[in-house]
N, C-alpha and C positions, 0 to 999 in steps of 0.2 A: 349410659354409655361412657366408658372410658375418655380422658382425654387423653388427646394423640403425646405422644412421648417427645420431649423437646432435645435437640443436640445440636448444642453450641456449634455454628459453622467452621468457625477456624480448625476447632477438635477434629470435626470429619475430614477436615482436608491436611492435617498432621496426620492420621493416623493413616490414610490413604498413602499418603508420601511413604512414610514407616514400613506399611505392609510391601508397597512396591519396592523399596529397599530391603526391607527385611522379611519376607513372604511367611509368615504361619506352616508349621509343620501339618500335615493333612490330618483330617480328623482319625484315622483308623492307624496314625502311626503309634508304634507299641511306644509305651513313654520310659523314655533312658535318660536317668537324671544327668550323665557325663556330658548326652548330646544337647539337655535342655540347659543346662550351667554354660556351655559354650555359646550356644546360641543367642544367649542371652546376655551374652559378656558383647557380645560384637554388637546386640542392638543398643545395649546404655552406652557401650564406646561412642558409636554415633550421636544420641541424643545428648552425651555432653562434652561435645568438640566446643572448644572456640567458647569457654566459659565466660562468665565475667568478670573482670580482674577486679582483685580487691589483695589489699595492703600486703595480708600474711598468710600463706597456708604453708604448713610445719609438717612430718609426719615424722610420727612419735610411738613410742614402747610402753604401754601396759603391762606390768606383772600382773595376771591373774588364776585362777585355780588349773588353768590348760596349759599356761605357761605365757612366757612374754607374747602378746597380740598385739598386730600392728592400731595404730590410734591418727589421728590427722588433729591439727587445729585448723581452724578458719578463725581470720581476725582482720577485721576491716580500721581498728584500731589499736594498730601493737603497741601503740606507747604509754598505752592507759596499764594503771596498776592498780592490784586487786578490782580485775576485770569484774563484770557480772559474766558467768557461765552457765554453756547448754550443755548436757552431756546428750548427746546424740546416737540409735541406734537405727539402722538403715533398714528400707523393706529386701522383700523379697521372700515372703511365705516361709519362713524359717529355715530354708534350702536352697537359698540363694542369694546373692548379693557380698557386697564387698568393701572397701571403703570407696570405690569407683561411682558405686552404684548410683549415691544422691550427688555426687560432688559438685555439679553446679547450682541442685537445687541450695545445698548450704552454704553456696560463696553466695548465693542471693540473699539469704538470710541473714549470712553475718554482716553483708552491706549492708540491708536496710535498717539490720536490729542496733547496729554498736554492739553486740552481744559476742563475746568470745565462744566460740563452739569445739568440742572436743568429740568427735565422731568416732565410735569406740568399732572394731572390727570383731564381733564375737562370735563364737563357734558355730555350727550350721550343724542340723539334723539331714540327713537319718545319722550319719556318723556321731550325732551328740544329741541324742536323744531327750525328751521332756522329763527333770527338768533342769537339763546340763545347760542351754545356749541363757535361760533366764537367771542361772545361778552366777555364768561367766558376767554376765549385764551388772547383777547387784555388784559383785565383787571389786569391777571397773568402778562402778558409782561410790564404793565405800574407796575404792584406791583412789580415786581425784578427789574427793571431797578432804579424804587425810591426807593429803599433799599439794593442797589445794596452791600456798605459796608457788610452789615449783611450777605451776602452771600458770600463775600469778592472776589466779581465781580468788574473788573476795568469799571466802566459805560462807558467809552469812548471806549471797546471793546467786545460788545456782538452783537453774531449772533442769529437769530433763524431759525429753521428749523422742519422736517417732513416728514413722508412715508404716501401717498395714499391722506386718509381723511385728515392725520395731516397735509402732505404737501400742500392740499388746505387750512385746515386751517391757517397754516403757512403764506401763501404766504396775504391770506386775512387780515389777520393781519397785516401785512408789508403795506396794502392797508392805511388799517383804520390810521396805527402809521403816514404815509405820509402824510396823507390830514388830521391829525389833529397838525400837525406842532411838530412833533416828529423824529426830525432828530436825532437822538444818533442810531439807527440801525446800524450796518456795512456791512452784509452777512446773505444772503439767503442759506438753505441749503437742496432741497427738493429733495425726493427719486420719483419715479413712481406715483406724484400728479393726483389727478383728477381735471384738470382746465376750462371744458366745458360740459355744461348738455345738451345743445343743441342738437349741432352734432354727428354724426356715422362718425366717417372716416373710412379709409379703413381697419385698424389695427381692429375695429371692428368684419367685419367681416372674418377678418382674423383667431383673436382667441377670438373668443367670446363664444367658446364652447369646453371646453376639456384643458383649459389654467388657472387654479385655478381661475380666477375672470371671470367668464361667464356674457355674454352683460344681460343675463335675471337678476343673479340677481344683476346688477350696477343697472336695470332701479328700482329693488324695492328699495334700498336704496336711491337711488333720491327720491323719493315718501317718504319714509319715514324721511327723515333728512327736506324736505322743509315743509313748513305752506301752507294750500291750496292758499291764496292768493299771495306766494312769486313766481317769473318768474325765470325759469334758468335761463335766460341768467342776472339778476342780477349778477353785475360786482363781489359781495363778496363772490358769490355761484358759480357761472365760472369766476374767473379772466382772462380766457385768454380774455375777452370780456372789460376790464379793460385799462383805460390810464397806461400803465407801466410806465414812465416818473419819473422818481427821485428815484426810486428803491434805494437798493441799489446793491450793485452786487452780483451774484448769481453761484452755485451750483448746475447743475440740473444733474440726475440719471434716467433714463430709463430703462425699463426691452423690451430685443428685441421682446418678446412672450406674451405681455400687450396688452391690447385692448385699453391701454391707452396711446401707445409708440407714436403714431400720435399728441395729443394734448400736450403729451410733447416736442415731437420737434417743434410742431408752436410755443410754449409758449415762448423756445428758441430765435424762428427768432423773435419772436413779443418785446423781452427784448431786443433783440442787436437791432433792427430797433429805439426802443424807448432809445437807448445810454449807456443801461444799461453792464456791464460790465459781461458776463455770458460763463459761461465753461459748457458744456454739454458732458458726458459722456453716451453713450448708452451699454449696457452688451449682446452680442450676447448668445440667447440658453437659456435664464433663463424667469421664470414668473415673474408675478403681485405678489410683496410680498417675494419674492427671499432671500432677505437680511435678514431671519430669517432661514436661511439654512445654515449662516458661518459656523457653522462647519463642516458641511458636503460635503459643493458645495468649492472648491477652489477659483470660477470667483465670490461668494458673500462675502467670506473674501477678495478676492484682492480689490474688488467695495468700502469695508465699507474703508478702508485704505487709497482708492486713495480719497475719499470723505474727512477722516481725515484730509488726507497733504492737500488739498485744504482750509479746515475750520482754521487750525494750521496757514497755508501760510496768510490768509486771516485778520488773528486777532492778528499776529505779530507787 
């Protein structure tokens, strides 16, 4: 016999508030990406009112291959020089989200961390198809890393990191900077990544229904973020499918009620098998996307925190 499924009480009674605020589109409504991008611009508006103040948030100009993209800093410590640096990409299933999207989660991060953070705003699918939104990502990562002064980032200590889609991104990018002989990387920092398009594991269909990220709609997101010709199991669209080998060390964050909690802990074993140097935390009781509830949920402020000392410990 199964044991009963545990959820953190705070979570249910955030997300109760949320729904009652923000009510779910019915199951049988046809899905139109203009009305789910809006919908979901008014629900993160809400979830990050009344953020927590910290020293410095900046917002800043990226040149890269789409053209200049908006960029934000967060910095709880602007007077420090040649800062340590995050280069930051936000969730939202590769078809949604914004610099809006994490913004309180990273003023919490650059609090707790000292960590200067550069939250990069990159292109979104279907409009930029796979594998345009992760080539705009590397491009950001080589443009701050070579101009690192001007951000007044120590080049010899920058991480990058990500929630969901970002964390895929994330970590694909870590791919791409390795095998093009781009060793200045230090630290991986990825929340509740999506690392395999392939497989269903068991987390599937565990919460694949009723757990804010439902297996129905991950599978249309996949369909929509790839080009008809591109294969999941390409190693830059599923890294867990990827030589890990020369990483650098890593961060990983799970949410225990994710249909994604499975591929992130293979991801785990497949880093430490391949030498990489990797701390996995899993958060019992919370969803997919949790860490936009710190203020509500106490286990998603303690998560962004313990994620901080890890990045701060990391880039010392």
């Amino acid at each position: 016999m199964s044991e009963p499924i545990y959820v953190d009480p705070e979570m249910v009674t955030a997300l109760e508030l949320l729904a009652a605020e923000h009510p779910p589109a019915p199951e049988n409504e046809v899905f139109n990406l203009q009305n789910v991008r809006a919908q979901t611009e008014k629900t993160l508006a809400s979830l990050n009112q009344n953020p927590p103040p910290i020293s410095c948030v900046e917002n800043i100009a990226i040149d890269g291959p789409f053209g200049p993209r908006k960029a934000r800093i967060y910095d709880n410590v602007p007077s420090q020089n040649h800062a340590p640096g995050l280069i930051y990409f936000h969730d939202g299933g590769w078809i949604l989200g914004d610099l809006e999207t994490e913004d309180a989660k990273l003023r919490r991060m650059a609090k707790y961390s000292g960590v200067r953070i550069i939250s990069y705003d990159y292109v979104l699918a279907p409009e930029h198809k796979f594998p345009a939104p992760l080539d705009d990502c590397y491009r950001a990562a080589l443009a701050i890393h070579g101009n690192a002064d001007a951000y007044g980032l120590d080049p010899s200590r920058i991480a990058i990191g990500g929630s969901s889609a970002g964390a895929n991104l994330a970590l694909a990018t870590a791919l791409k900077l390795r095998d093009g002989n781009q060793d200045w990387l230090k630290f991986m920092l990825l929340f509740f990544g999506s690392y395999d398009m392939v497989n269903r594991a068991t987390s599937w269909d565990l919460f694949g229904k009723g757990y804010m990220l439902d297996a129905d709609y991950m599978e249309r997101l996949f369909g929509l973020y790839l080009n008809e010709d591109s294969k999941r199991n390409n190693p830059l669209a599923s890294p867990l499918f990827a030589n890990l080998a020369g990483l650098p060390p890593a961060y990983l964050n799970a949410a225990g009620l994710d249909i994604l909690r499975d591929e992130n802990r293979a991801l785990a074993k497949k880093l430490i098998a391949a030498g990489v140097k990797t701390q996995y935390e899993e958060i019992r009781g919370v969803p997919h996307g949790y860490t936009l509830l710190a203020k509500e949920v106490t286990a998603a402020n303690s998560a962004i925190k313990s994620a901080a000392q890890a990045l701060s410990a990391a880039l010392t």
